[in-house]
VOFILO-368152 format. One line per 10 residues: number of its first residue (from 1); for each residue x, y, z of C-alpha. Coordinates in Angstrom, 2 decimals, always signed. Layout:
N
NUM = X/Y/Z | ...
END
This chain:
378
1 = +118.82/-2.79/+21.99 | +118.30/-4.10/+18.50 | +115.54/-1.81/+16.70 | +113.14/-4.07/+14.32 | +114.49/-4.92/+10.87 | +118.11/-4.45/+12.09 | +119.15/-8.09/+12.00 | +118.53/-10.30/+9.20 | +119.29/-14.18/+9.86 | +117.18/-15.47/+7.22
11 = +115.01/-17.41/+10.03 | +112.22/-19.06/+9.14 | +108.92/-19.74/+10.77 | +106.62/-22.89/+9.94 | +102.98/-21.93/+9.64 | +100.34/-23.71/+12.10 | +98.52/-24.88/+9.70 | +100.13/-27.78/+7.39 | +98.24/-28.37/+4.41 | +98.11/-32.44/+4.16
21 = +96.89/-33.77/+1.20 | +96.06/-37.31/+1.36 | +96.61/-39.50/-1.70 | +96.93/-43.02/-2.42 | +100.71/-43.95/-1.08 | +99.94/-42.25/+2.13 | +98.82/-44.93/+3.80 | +101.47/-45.78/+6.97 | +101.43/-49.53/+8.93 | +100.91/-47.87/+12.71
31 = +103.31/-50.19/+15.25 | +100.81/-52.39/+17.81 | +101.53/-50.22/+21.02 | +100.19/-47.12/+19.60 | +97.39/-49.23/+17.73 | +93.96/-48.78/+19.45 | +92.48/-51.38/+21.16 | +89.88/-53.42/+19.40 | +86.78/-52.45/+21.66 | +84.26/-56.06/+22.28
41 = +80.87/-55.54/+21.03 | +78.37/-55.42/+24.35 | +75.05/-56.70/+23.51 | +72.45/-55.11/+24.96 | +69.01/-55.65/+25.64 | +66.12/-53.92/+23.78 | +64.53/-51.22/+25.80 | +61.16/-52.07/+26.06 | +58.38/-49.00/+25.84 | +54.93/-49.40/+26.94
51 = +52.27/-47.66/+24.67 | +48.67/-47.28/+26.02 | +47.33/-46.83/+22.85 | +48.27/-49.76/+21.11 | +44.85/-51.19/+21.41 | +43.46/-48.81/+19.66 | +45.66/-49.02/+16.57 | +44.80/-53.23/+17.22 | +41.22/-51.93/+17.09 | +41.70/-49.50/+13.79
61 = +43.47/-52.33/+11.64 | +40.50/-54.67/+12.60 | +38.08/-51.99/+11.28 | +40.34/-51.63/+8.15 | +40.43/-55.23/+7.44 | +36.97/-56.07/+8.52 | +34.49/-57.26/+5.48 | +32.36/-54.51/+3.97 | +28.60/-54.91/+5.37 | +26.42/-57.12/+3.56
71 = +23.40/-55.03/+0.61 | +19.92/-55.89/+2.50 | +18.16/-57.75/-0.51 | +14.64/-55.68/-0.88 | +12.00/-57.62/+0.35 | +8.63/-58.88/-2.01 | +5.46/-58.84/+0.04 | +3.14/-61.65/-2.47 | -0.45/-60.76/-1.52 | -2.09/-64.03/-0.29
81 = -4.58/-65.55/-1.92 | -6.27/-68.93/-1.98 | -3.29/-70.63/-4.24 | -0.51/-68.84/-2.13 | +1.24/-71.97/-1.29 | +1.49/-73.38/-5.43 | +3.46/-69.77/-5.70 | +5.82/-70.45/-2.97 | +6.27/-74.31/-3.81 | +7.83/-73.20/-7.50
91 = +9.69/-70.29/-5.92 | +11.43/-72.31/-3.31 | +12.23/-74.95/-5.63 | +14.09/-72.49/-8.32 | +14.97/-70.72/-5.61 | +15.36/-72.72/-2.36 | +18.06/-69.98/-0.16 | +14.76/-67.10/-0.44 | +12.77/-66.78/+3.44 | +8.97/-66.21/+3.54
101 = +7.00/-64.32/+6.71 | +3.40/-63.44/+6.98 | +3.19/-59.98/+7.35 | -0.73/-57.97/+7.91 | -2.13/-60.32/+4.66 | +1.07/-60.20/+2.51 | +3.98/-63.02/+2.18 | +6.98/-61.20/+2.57 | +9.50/-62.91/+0.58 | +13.66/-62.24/+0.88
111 = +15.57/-63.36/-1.65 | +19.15/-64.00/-1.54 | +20.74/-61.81/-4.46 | +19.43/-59.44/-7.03 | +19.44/-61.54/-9.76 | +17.02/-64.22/-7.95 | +14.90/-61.34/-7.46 | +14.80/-60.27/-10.73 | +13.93/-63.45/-11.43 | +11.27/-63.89/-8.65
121 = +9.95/-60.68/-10.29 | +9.15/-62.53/-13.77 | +7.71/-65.25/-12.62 | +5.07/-63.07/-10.34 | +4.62/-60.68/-13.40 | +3.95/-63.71/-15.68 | +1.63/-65.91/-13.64 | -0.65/-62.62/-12.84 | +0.23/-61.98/-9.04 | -0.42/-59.00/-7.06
131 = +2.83/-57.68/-5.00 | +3.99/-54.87/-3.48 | +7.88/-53.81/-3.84 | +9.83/-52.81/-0.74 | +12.40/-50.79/-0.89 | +15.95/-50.22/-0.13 | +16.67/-47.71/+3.21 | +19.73/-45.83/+0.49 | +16.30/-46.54/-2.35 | +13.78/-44.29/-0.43
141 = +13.83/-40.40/-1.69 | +13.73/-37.33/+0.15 | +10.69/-36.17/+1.97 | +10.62/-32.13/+1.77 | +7.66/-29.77/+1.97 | +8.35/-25.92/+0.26 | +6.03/-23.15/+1.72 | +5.37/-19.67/+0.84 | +4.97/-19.76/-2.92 | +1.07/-18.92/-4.19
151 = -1.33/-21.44/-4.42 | -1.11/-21.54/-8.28 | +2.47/-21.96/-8.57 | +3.45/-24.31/-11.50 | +4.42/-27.48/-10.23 | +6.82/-27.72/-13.32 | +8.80/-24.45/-12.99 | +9.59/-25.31/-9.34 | +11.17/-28.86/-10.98 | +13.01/-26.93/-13.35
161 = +14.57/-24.58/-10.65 | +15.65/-27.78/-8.35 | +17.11/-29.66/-11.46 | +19.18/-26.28/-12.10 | +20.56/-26.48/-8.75 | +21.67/-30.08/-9.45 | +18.74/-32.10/-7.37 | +17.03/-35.10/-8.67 | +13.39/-34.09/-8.59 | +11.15/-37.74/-8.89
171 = +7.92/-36.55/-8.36 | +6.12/-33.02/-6.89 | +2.56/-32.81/-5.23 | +0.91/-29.60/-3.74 | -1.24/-30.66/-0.64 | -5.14/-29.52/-0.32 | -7.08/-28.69/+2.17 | -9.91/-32.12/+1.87 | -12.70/-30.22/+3.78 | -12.86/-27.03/+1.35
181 = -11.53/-28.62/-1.49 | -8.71/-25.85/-1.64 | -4.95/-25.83/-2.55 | -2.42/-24.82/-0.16 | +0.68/-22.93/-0.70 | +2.85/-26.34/+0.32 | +4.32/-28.37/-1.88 | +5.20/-31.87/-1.09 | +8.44/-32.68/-3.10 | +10.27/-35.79/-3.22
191 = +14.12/-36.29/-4.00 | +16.50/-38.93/-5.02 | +19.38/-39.65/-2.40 | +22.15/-37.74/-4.35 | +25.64/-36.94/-2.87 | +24.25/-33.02/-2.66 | +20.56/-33.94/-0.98 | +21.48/-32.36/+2.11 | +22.23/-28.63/+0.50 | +18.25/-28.28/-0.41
201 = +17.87/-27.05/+3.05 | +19.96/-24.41/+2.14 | +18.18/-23.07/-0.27 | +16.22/-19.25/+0.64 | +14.91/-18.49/-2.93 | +13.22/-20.12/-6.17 | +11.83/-18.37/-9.17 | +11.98/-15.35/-7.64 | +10.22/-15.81/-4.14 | +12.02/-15.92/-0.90
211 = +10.68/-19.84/+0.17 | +10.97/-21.79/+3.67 | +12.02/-25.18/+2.85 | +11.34/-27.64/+5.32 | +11.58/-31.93/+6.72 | +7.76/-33.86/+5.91 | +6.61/-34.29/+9.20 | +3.86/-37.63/+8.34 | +0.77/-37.50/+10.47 | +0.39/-40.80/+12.59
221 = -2.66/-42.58/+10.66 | -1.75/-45.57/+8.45 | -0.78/-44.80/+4.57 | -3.16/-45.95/+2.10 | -2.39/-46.85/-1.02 | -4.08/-44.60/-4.17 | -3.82/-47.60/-6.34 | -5.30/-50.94/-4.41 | -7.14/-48.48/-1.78 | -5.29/-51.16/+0.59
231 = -2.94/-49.76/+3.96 | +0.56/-50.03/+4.80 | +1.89/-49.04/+1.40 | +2.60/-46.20/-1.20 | +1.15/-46.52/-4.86 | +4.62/-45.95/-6.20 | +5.45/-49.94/-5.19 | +2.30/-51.55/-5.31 | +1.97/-54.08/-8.28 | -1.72/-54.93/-7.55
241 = -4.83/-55.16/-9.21 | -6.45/-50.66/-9.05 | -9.14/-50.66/-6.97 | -11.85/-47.48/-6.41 | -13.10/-46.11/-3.01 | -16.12/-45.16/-4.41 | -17.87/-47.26/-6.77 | -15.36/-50.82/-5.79 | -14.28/-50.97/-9.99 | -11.04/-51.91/-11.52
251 = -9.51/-48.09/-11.68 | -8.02/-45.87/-9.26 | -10.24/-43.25/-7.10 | -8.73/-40.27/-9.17 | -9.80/-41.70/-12.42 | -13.97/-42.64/-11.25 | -15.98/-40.65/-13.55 | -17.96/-39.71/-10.16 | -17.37/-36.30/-9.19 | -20.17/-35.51/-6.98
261 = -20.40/-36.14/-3.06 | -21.82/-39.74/-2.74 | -25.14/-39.43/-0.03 | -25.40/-42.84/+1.11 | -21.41/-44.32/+0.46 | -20.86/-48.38/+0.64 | -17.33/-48.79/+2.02 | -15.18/-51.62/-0.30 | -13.63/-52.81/+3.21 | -16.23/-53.52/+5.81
271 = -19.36/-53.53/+3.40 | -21.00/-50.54/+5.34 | -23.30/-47.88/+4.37 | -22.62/-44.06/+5.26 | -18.70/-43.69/+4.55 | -15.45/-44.90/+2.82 | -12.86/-47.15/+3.01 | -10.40/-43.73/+3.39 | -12.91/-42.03/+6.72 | -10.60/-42.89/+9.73
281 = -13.73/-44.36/+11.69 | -14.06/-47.41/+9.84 | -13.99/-50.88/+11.61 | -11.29/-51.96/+8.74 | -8.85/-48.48/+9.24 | -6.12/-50.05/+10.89 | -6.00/-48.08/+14.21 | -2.35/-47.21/+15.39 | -0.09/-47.26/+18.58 | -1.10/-43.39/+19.86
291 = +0.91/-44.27/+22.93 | +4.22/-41.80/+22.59 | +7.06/-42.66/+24.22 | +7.64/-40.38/+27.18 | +10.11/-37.47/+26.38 | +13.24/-37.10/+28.55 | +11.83/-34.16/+30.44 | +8.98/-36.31/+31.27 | +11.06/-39.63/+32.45 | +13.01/-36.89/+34.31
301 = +10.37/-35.79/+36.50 | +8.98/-38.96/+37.42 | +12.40/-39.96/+38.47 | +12.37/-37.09/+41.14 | +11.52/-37.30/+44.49 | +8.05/-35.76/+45.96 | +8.86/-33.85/+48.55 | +5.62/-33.12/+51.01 | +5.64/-30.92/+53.49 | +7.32/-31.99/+56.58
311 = +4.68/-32.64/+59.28 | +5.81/-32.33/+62.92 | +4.29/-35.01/+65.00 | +2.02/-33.29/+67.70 | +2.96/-33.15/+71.18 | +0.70/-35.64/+73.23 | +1.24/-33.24/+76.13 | -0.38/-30.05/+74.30 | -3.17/-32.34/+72.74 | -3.94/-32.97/+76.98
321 = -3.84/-29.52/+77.63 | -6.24/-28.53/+74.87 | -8.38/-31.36/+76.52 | -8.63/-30.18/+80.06 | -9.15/-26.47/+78.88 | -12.08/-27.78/+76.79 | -13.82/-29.68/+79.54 | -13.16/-26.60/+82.36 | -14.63/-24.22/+79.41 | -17.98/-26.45/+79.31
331 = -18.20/-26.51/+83.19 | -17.66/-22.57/+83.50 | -20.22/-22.05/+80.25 | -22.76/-24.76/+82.14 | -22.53/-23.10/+85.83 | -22.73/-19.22/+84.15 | -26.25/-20.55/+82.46 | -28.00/-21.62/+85.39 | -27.02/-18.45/+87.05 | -29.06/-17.11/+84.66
341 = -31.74/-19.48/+85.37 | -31.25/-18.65/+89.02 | -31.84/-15.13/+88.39 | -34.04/-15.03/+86.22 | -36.22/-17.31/+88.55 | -35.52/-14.70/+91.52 | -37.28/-12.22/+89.03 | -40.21/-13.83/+88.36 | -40.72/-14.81/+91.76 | -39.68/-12.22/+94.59
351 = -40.66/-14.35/+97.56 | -38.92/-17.67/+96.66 | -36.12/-17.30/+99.23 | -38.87/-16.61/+102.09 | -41.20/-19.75/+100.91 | -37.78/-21.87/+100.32 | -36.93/-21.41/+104.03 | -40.80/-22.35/+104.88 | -40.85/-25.21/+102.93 | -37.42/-26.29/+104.61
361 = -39.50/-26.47/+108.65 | -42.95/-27.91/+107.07 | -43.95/-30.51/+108.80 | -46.10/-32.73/+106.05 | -46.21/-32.91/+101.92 | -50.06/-30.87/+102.25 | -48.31/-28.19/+103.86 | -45.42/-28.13/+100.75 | -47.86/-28.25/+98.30 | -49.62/-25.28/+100.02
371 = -46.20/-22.72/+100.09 | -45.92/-23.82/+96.59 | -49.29/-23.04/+95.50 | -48.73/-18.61/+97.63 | -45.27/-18.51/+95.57 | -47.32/-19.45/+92.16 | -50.39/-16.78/+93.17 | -47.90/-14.32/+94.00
END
């Protein structure tokens, strides 16, 4: 046996793996029998896939491409007087696309763009006319009511505090009480429609005091107006001529130099003595629907059923019963009491079994009369 290394015959193995490097003159014609086969091109259908919510992306680009909604023109409600129908001759004729409705003693007028209400505006303002201005649902401010601050809290400092925070204060009012003449600790605040409106109900503290901040919750009487003394409106819109509750002049109620409780009042509306046009009693206060609508807890218990007591009908057979015991209880009470009589008769008159048989053999009515008359002596 040959030990390793003994014989050398210069043999050489190829390595497994052949480096081939690939350049441009390799390319070799291959013969047609060990060509591949050209494989045909199958067409085949489209797979169809059903997707449920397919209407709903329909619905989604209808939304996207929809038109944005239409700005709601704020209305112009003309006050109607005797000449009302001059005013809307010249303001349909520059104007002819505007719509007028009565409305509670007003003309409310739409227009059809901003610019023919501007317009609309001047030619009221220049020919005199009394109006009152509606406004726009994204126009109206901010209702809130702050408690727990004194009474004399500056109305100012608690407008600088909110405009710090980054609100739009337009106007601040502190509610009274009207029967003491007092000021309470509320104050009525209103605020513009800003991005941040919202956040005021977040807010705990101002100058200092730890506050409750809370919705205005409007009592259900109709508003009247502090400048025209008229209903239905705010003095913030109304355009109208100032009229005073308590002497009828051309200025508002705050500004009548009379500061003293009026005895005998004359009210401006119905022209009767002994209150104003504001007391709630007046045939001209407009007198609202007091009817509220029934809550769901309500509407929920009407819709139950009333369940009564089940009543068993009465079995004819007992009712009988109780019948015939009645009637044999009146016989036995009837027969006991004249065995009373009985005896008691027997008491009175010891010998009325002896006469009883005598008057049974008398022979004539003379000689009845007679046993009669022993068992009365005796």
């Amino acid at each position: 046996m040959a030990e390793h290394g003994q014989y050398n015959f210069g043999i050489t193995v190829p390595s497994l793996k052949t480096e081939s490097k690939i350049t441009e003159n390799s390319f070799k014609v291959v013969n047609r029998k060990n060509a591949a086969k050209p494989r045909p091109t199958e067409n085949t259908p489209e797979i169809v896939t059903a997707n449920k919510f397919q209407h709903l992306m329909e619905i989604e680009e209808q939304e996207n491409t929809t038109d944005p909604q239409e700005i709601s023109i704020p209305a112009i409600n003309l006050k109607l007087t005797s000449d009302y129908n001059f005013t809307l001759q010249e303001i349909s004729r520059n104007h002819p696309e505007t719509t007028n409705k009565y409305d509670r003693g007003y003309i409310k007028i739409t227009p059809n763009s901003y610019e023919d209400r501007e317009k609309i505006l001047d030619f009221l303002n220049k020919n005199e006319k009394e109006y009152v201005l509606s406004e726009a649902q994204e126009a109206r401010p901010i209702k809130i009511v702050i408690k727990d601050l004194p009474p004399d809290h500056s109305k100012e400092i608690i407008a600088d505090e909110l405009t710090k925070l980054k609100f739009k204060v337009l106007r601040i009012n502190q509610l009274r009480n009207f029967r003491l003449k007092t000021l309470l600790p509320i104050f009525l605040v209103e605020l513009s429609k800003t991005p941040n409106v919202n956040d005021i109900y977040k807010v705990n503290k101002l100058n200092f005091f730890k506050i409750k901040i809370e919705s205005y919750r409007k009592n259900n009487r109709a508003t009247m107006c502090y400048n025209c003394s008229e209903f239905f409106h705010s003095a913030r819109n109304c355009r109208c001529k100032p009229r005073c509750i308590k002497c009828n002049q051309a200025h508002e109620t705050r500004n009548c130099q009379i500061k003293e409780k009026i005895e005998n009042p004359t009210c401006i509306n119905c022209n009767e003595t002994g209150h104003l046009a504001s007391w709630k009693g007046c045939p001209k206060y407009p007198k609202l629907n007091q009817n509220k609508p029934p809550t769901y807890a309500q509407k929920l218990k009407n819709n139950l059923p009333n369940k009564k007591p089940e009543t068993f009908p009465k079995n004819p057979t007992d009712e009988t019963n109780f019948q015939a015991k009645s009637a044999d209880f009146s016989d036995f009470q009837r027969n006991f009491n004249a065995i009373q009589i009985i005896n008691d008769a027997f008491k009175r008159f010891p010998n009325l079994i002896e006469i009883s048989e005598k008057i049974k053999t008398a022979k004539n009515d003379s000689e009845i009369i007679f046993l009669l008359i022993q068992l009365i002596k005796n």
